[in-house]
C-alpha positions, 0 to 999 in steps of 0.5 A: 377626230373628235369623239365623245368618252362615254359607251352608254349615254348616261355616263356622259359629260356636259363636255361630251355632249357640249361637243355632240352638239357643235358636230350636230350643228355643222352636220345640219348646216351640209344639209343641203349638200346630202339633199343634192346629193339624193337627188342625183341617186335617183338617176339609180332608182326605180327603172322601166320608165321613159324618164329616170327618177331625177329628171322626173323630179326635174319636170315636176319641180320645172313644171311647178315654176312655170304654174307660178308656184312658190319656192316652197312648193317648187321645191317639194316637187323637187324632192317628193320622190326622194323616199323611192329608194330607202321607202318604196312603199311609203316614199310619201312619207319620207318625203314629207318628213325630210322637208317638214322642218322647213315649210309651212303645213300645207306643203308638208300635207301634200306631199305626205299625201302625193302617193295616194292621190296620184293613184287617180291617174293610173290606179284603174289601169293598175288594178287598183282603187283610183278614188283611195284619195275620196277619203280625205275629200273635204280636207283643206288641203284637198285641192291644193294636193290634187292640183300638185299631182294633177298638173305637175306630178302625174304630167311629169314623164314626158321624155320631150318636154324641156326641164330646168337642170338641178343647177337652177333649183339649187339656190331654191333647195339651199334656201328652204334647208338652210331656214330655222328648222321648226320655225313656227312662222314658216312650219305652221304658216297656214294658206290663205286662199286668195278668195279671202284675200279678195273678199277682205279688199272689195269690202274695203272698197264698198265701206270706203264708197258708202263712207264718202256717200255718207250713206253708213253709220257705225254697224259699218264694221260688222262684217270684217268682224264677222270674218274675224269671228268665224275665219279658221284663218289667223292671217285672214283675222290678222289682216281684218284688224287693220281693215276695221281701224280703217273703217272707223277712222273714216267713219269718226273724220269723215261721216257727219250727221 
């Protein structure tokens, strides 16, 4: 086996470390496979429920699937309890951490925040305070956490209902662990509701009727570059800019005075 000369970090070589790196690389490419692998232990996990804890991220992750999640989503629910065995108190954020890498902010957010959210459902019966999620009401990503619990989590320990095998959420899994860890067009990728998406289109279609009825002159554009303006959103600006080029292209071929 190959191994490095050096017993402190310090005395080592540009050829030592040029070769911790290369065995680095082919340890993070059989990620996937070690992800695989922990999900088939939680079958060994916490006991006492009606489900064990693989078929439980089964259900989350099948229950996900048929909502219409995306694969990134999808596959959070697959492995949000992952952190059960080495973390049992903090398993969120185990969780979190290993897919943080490979998906966009919001994903990450919610399953950091999974545990305390899903104290909703069973935190009056255990004792304990079932409104601990309050504090992060008003939070961006508030509804979008609410809704992993509410509709795919707290729902998924139900012993009849049919699951996909962990074969059919293997490619999804391989996909996500296997992108550029990092990515900033992946990690940082913000969400983009689709009320702004609508807004954006039926503004279109408004400027675009009033243009043919020649009823609007250049302060036509004022509200896209409003919307640029105060949109927290660099993909609801991003896709405004081509909506306003649009606009005044019509305004300069088609409006006449």
């Amino acid at each position: 086996m190959e191994q490095v000369g050096f017993r402190r970090m310090d005395e080592g070589t540009a050829e030592d470390y040029a070769l911790l790196d290369k065995l680095e690389h082919r340890f993070v490419e059989s990620l996937p496979d070690r992800v695989m692998a922990a999900l088939q232990g939680l079958q060994n996990s916490l006991a006492g429920y009606q489900l064990d804890r693989l078929q439980h991220s089964l259900q989350s992750a099948t229950r996900a699937e048929v909502d219409g999640a995306d694969i990134e989503l999808i596959v959070a629910a697959l492995i949000h309890d992952l952190g059960d065995d080495l973390a049992p108190l903090n398993h969120s954020q185990l969780a979190a951490a290993i897919i943080r890498p490979y998906v966009r902010e919001e994903v990450t957010w919610i399953i950091e925040h999974h545990g305390v959210f899903q104290m909703y459902y069973y935190g009056d019966a255990a004792g304990l305070n079932k409104d601990e999620r309050e504090r992060y009401r008003g939070h961006k990503w508030f509804d979008s956490c609410e809704r992993f619990c509410r509709d795919w989590d707290q729902m998924a320990f139900d012993p009849d209902y049919v699951s996909q095998p962990l074969s059919h959420f293997e490619p999804m899994l391989r996909e996500v662990f296997t992108r550029t860890p990092f990515d900033p067009s992946i990690s940082i990728r913000p969400h983009t509701s689709p009320i702004h998406l609508i807004v954006i289109v039926l503004t279109h279609i408004l400027c675009s009727i009033r243009i043919r009825h020649h009823t609007l002159s250049i302060p036509l554009p004022i509200f896209p570059l409003t919307l640029i303006l105060l949109s927290s959103r660099p993909r609801v600006r991003t896709l405004s800019v081509p909506l306003i080029v649009f606009e005044f292209t019509h305004i300069l071929l088609f409006t006449r005075p």
